[in-house]
C-alpha positions as CSV (number, residue, x, y, z in Angstrom):
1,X,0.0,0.0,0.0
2,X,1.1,3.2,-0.8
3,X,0.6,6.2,1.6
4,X,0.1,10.1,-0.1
5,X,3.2,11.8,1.2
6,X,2.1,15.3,2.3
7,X,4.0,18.3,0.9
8,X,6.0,19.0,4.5
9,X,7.5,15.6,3.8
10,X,8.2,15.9,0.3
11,X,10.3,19.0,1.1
12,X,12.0,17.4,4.2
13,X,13.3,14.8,2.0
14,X,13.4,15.9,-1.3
15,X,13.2,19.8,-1.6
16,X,16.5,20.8,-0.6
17,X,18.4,18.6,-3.1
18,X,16.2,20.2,-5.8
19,X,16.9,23.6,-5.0
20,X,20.7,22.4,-4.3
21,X,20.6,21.0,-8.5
22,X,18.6,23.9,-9.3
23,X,21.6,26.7,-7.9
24,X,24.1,24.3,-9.3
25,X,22.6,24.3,-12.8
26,X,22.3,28.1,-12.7
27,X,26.5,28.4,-12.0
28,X,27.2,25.7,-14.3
29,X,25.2,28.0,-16.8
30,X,26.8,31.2,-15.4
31,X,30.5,29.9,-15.6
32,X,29.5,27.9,-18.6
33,X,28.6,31.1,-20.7
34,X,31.9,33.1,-19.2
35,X,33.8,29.7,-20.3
36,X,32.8,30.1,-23.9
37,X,33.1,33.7,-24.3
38,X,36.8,32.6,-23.1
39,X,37.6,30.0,-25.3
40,X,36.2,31.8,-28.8
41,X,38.6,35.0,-27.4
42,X,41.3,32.6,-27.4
43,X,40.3,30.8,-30.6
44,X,39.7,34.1,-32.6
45,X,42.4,35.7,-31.4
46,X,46.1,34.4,-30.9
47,X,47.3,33.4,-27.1
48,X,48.6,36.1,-26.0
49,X,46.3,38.9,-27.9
50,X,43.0,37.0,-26.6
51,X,45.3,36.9,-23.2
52,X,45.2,40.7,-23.0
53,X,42.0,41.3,-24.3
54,X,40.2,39.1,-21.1
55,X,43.0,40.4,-18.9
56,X,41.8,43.9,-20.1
57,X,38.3,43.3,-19.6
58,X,38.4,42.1,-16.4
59,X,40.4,44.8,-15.3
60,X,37.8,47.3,-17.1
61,X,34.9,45.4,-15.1
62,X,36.3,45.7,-11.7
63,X,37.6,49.4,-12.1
64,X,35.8,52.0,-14.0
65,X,32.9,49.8,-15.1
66,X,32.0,49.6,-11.5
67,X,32.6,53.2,-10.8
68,X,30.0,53.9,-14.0
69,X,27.5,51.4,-12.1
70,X,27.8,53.3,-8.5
71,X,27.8,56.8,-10.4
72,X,24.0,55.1,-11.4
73,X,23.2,54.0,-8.4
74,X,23.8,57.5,-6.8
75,X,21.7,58.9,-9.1
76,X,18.4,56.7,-9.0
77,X,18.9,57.1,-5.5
78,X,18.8,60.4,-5.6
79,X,15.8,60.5,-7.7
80,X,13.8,58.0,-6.9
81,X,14.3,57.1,-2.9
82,X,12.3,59.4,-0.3
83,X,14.7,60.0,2.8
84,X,12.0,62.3,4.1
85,X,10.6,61.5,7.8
86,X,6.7,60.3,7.4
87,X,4.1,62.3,8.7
């Protein structure tokens, strides 16, 4: 005889492996995409050109890219967030 499980039980047993595969597919597809942009640099370009363009683009990313994204930030905040007391 088979018993219904309830869904308390299901999750119990079951949901936290699913959610576990479901956060690993979404880095393997993350990582995945960042491997391939990797490997056609390298492939269209030489070693050490394709090299310097990723090294350049991370670079870019974690510098001035991010100082563009703050600058935004700053400015939506500015616009768009209420800091005044309620009445």
């Amino acid at each position: 005889m088979v018993r219904p499980m309830d869904f308390y039980l299901f999750m119990e047993r079951y949901g936290y492996k699913i959610l576990f595969g479901i956060f690993g597919l979404v880095l393997l597809a993350i990582f995945g995409t960042l491997g391939l942009y990797a490997y056609a640099v390298f492939k269209l370009f030489d070693f050490f050109a394709g090299g310097l363009l990723l090294l350049f683009v991370i670079v870019y990313a974690f510098t001035a890219g991010r100082r563009v994204l703050d600058a935004q930030a700053k400015a939506h905040a500015k616009y768009f967030y209420d800091d005044r007391r309620k009445r």
